[in-house]
N, C-alpha and C positions, 0 to 999 in steps of 0.2 A: 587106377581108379577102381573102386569096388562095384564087382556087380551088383545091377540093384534089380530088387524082387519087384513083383507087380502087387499092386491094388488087392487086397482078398477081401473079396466079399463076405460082411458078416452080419446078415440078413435084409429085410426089405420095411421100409415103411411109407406111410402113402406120401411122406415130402422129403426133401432130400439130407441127408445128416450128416450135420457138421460135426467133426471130430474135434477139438481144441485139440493144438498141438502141446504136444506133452514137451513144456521145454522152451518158452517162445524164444527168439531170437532179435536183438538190440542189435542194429549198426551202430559206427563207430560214430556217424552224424546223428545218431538221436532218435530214425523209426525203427519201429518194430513191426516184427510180426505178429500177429494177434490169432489169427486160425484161418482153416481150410476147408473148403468143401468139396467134394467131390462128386460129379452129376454124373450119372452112367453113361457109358454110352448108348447103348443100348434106349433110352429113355427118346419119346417123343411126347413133340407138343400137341395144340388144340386147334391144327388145319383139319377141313372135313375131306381132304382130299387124299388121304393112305391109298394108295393103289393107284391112283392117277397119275399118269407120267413118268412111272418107272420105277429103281429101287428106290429108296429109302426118304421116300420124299413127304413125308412127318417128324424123323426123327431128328431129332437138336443137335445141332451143330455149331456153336457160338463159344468165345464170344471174339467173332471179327472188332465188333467194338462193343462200350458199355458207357453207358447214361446213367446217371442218376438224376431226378427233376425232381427235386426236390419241394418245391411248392405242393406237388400233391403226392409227394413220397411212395413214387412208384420208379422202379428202374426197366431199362431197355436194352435187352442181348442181340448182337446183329448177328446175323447168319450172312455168309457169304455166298459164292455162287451155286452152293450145293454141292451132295458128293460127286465126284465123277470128274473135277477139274474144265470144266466147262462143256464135257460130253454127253452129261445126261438134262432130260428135258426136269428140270424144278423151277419151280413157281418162288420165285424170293418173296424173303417176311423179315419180322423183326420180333421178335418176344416182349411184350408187356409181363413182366414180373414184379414180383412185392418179395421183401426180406427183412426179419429180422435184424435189426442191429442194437446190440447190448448199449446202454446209452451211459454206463461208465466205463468200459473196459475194450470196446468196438470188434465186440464177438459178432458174428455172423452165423446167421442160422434159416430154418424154415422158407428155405427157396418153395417158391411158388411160381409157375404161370400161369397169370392174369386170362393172358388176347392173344393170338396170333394174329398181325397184321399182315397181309399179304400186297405185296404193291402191284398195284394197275392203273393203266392208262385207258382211258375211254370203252372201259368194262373188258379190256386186255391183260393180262396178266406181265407182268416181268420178268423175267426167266435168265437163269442160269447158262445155258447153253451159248456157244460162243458166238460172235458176229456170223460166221462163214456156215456154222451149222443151224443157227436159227433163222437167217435171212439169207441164206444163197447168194454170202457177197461179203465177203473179206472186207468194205470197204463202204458197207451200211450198218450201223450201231444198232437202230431199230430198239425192239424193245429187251436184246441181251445189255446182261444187266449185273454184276460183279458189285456186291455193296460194301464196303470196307468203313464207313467212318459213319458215324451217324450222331445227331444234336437235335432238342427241341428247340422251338423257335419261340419268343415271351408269347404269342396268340395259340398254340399250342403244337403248331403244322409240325412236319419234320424234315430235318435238312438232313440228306445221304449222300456221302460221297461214292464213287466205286472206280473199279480198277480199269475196263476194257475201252471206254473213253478218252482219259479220264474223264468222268462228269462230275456234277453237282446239281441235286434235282431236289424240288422240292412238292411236298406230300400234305395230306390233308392227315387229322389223327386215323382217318380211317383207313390210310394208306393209296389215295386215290392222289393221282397227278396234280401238281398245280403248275409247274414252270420247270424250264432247265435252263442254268447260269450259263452264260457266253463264257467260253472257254479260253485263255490266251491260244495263238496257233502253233505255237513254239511247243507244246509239251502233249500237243495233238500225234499219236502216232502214223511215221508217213513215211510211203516211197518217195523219196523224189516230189513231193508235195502232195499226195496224194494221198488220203486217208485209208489204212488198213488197221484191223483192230484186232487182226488175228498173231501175222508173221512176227519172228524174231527175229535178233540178228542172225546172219551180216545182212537180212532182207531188209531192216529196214533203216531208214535214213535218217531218220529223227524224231523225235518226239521221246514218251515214254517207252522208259522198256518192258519189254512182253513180261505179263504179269509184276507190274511194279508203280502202278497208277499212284491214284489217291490211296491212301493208307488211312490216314486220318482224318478227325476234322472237328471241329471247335466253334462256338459262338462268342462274340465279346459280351461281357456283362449287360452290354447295354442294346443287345441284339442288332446292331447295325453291323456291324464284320463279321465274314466266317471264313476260319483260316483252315485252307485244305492242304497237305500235307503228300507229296510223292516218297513212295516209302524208298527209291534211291535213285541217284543221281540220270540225268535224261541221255538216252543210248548215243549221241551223237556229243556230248561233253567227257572231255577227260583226255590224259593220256598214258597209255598208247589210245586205250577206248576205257568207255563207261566204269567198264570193271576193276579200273584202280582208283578211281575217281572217291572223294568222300563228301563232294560238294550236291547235295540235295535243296528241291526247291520247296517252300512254302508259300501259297498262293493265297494272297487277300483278296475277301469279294466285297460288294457292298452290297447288302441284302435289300436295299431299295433300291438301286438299279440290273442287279445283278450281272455287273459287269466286273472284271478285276480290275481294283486298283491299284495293286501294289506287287511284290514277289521277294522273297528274303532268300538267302542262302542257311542253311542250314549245314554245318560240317560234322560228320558220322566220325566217330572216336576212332582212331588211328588202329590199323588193322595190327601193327605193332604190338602192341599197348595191350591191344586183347590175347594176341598171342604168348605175352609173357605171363597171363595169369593162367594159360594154359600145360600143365604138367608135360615135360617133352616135345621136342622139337619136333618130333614125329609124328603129332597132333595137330602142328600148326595147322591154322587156317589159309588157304593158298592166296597168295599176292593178288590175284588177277578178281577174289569173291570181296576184296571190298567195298566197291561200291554193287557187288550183286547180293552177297550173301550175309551181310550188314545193311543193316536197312531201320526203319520207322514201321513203328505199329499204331501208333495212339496219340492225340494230343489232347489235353485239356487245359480249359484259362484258368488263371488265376486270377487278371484281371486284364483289362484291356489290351496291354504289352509282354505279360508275363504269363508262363508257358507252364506245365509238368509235359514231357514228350518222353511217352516209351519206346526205346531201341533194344536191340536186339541179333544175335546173330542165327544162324537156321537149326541149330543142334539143341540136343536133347531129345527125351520121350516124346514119340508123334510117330504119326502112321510110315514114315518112310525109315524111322529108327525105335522100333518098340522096345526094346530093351536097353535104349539109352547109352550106346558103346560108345560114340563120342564125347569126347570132353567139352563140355559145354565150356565157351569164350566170355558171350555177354548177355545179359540180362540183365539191361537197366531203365531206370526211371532220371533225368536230368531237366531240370530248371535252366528253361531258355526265359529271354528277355529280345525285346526287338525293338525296344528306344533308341538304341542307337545305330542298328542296323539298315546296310544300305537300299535302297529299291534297286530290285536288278532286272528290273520287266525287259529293259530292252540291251542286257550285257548278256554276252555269251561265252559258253568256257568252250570251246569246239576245240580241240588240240591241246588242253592244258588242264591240269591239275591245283595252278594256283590262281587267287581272286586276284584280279588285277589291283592294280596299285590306285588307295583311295575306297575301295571296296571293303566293307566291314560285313563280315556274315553277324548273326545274332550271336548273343553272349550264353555261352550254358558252361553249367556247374550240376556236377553228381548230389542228386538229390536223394535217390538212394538205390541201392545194391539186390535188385529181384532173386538172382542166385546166387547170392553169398548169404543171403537172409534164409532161403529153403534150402540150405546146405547145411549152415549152420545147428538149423532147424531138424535136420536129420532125411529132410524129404527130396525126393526124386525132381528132376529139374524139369518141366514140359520143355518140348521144344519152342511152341508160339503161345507165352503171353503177347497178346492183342488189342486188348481192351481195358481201358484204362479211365476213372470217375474218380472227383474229388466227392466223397460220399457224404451220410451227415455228419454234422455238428456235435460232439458229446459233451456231458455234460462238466466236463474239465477245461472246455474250451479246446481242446484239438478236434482233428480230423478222423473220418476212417476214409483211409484211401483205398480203392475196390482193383483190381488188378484180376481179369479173365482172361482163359485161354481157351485159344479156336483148335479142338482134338480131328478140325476137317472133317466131321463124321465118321471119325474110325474106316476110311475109306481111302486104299490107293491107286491109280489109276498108273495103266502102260498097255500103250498103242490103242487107247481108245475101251480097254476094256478095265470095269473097275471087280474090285474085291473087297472083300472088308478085310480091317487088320483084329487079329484076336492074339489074346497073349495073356500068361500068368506072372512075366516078369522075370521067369528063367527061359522061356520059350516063346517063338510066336510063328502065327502062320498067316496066308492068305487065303480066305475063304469066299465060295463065291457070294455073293451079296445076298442080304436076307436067309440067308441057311441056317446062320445060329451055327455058334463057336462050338469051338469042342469042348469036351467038360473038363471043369475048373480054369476056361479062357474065360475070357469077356471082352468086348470091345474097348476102346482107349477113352477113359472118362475126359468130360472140362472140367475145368478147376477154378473155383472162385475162391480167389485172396483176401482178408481182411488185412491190410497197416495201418500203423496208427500213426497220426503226423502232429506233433505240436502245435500250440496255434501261432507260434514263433517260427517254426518251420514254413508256415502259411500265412505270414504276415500281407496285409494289403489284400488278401482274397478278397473277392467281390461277386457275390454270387447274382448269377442270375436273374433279372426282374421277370418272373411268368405269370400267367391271368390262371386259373382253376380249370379245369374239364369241365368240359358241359356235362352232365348227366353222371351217374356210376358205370360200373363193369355188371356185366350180368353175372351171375352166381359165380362165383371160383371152381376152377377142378383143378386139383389136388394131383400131382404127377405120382405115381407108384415109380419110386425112387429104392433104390437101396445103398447102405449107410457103406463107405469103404475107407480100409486102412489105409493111414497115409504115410506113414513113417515105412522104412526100408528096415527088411530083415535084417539080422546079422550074421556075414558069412562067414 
């Protein structure tokens, strides 16, 4: 595998610029890829609180997930727990952005943030920081708060999924508390019954696993269901354990009682499978990271029953591999269906690997190829696409389908202390946070994907029924962005 160069900056302008790739890229099923952009890292949004509660606690970090709401044609970048891996004290939010979309050809351009919404409970903030460091108690949730999945709701609130729970909570547009969904007990993490939101194994006895909560999460067209998504399999199912397991759960709620009603199996593409499109046995991905290091990032409806769900495996460009030395396995997008899928609320896999007999997980099919598409394309593979939006409508009658990645804020953490990652793409380092890279580094940009999808591709969509915003956005400000290369040198 050829080394690949880093991002060069090649100047600044006040919103972020997209490149068109030189060259798009057709799957053998039909999408393409349309263009790139690339958001610095370095770049922060429009919280008034830079300096308050540590490093880097304005600068963008998304996209955990991605919305489009289309009725008033504004989208929504989620940030997750902040830099630092749940050690430093940040305030969660979510981005209100506006963008450009070419409405024949589904270019992408003129990234904007709108709003910073910041989530609070009863004029408390929600914070990154992990159960045991924010409340003094491994086994009080409180208001730490890991946001991974996020959807408007038709009145306009918004539904967040996140990981340290898992939860499901629901928001006012202004980001203030409204409710939290009753959780099944089963995928609650625990000792011995006992709720901890910190430990991992062998600590803990059941539930999700440490760092592996909600991933996703989705509305049905008709806003009555919201299907939340465990990005891999629960630490007490599988054998020998979790980690070879490829059976993940999908959680249905019902948004007027907010209780669950339902639970699908979901099967994570055979670690097999990924490892033969991997050059060299000596690359493989190990046995034991299938159900850890293969996982769920993203879902979005198509319609009531049918799915786009982005998977993924942990390699590529990202703060813990800046220079991309691994061979990336998977990065895809596939088309579930859950009509004929079984409810599995009260079936257990504890000790096994296969659904029992009678048990139907949901139906998926490759809908399309994330890194075979920016391979083909010429360009560098992120390690976490995240975020995933069926976008607008063009006037061809296809899709653009939006695909974001979470760059973690160019931030990595070991034993509690964080650095930032800097890097030109032959080199990189760790620096301590907020110092500013060395020169000709920069921190590790996010990347917003434009594909374009048939409207045969997306047959049956059924978008969203939403009411309008109350009022406007107050003025816009305009991010000081600069524009970067996205194609890889030639060595």
């Amino acid at each position: 595998m050829k080394k690949k160069d880093w991002l060069s900056l090649v100047g600044c302008s006040i919103v972020a610029s997209g490149l068109n790739v030189l060259g798009t890229a057709t799957a053998s099923y039909g999408l393409s890829l349309v263009n790139a952009l690339a958001i610095p890292g370095e770049s922060t949004d429009l919280s008034p609180l830079n300096g308050d509660g540590g490093a880097n606690v304005n600068r963008l970090g998304f996209f955990s997930d991605l919305h489009y709401d289309r009725h008033n044609n504004v989208y929504y970048a989620l940030g997750d727990q902040g830099p630092g891996d749940g050690f430093l004290n940040y305030k969660t939010r979510v981005q209100k952005f506006s963008l450009d979309v070419d409405q024949n050809t589904g270019a992408i351009n003129s990234f904007k943030v709108l709003e910073t919404i910041l989530f609070t409970k009863n004029g408390e903030h929600f914070n990154g920081l992990n159960p045991k460091l924010l409340n003094g108690d491994a086994g009080i949730l409180g208001l730490s708060f890991d946001p991974e999945g996020f959807a408007v709701a038709p009145n306009g609130n918004f539904y967040v999924a996140e990981e340290f729970g898992p939860s499901v909570y629901e928001f006012t547009p202004t980001g203030s508390f409204v409710r939290k969904f009753a959780m099944p007990k089963t995928i609650i993490p625990n000792v011995n019954s006992n709720p901890n939101y910190v430990a991992g194994r062998p600590i803990l006895t059941g539930g999700r696993q440490e760092g592996r909560g909600f991933e996703g999460l989705t509305l049905s067209p008709d806003g009555r269901k919201l299907f939340a998504m465990l990005q891999d399999p629960l630490i007490n199912e599988g054998a020998p354990d979790e980690r070879r397991s490829r059976n993940l759960r999908i959680v249905e709620f019902d948004t007027a009682t907010g209780q669950s009603s339902a639970q699908y199996f979901y099967q994570l593409e055979n670690l097999a499978e990924i490892n033969d499109r991997i050059p060299g046995t000596a690359n493989d991905i190990e046995p034991n990271a299938q159900g850890r290091n293969i996982g769920i990032n993203a879902i979005a409806a198509i319609d009531a029953r049918a799915f786009l769900v982005l998977e993924r495996d942990s390699r590529g460009v990202g703060e813990t591999d800046a220079l991309g030395k691994a061979p990336v396995g998977s990065k895809r997008v596939y088309k579930i269906d859950l009509t004929n899928a079984t409810n599995v609320s009260d079936i257990s896999l504890v000790g096994t690997n296969a659904l029992p007999d009678g048990v139907t997980p949901v139906t998926k099919s490759l809908f399309f190829d994330v890194a075979e598409l920016l391979t083909q394309a010429g360009l560098i593979v992120p390690a976490k696409p995240e975020g995933l939006t069926i976008g607008p409508k063009l006037k061809d009658g296809s899709y653009a389908i939006l695909v974001g990645t979470d760059n973690d804020f160019s931030v990595t953490q070991t034993g509690g202390i964080q650095s930032d990652v800097c890097t030109n793409g032959m080199s990189a380092s760790n620096v301590p946070v907020d110092n500013g890279c060395p020169t000709g580094h920069s921190l590790i940009p996010g990347y917003l994907y434009s594909f374009k999808a048939s409207g045969t591709e997306l047959a049956g969509f059924v978008p969203l029924k939403t009411v309008p915003e109350p009022g406007t956005t107050s003025a816009l400000v305009l991010l000081g962005l600069g524009g970067f290369w996205l194609r890889r040198r030639k060595q």
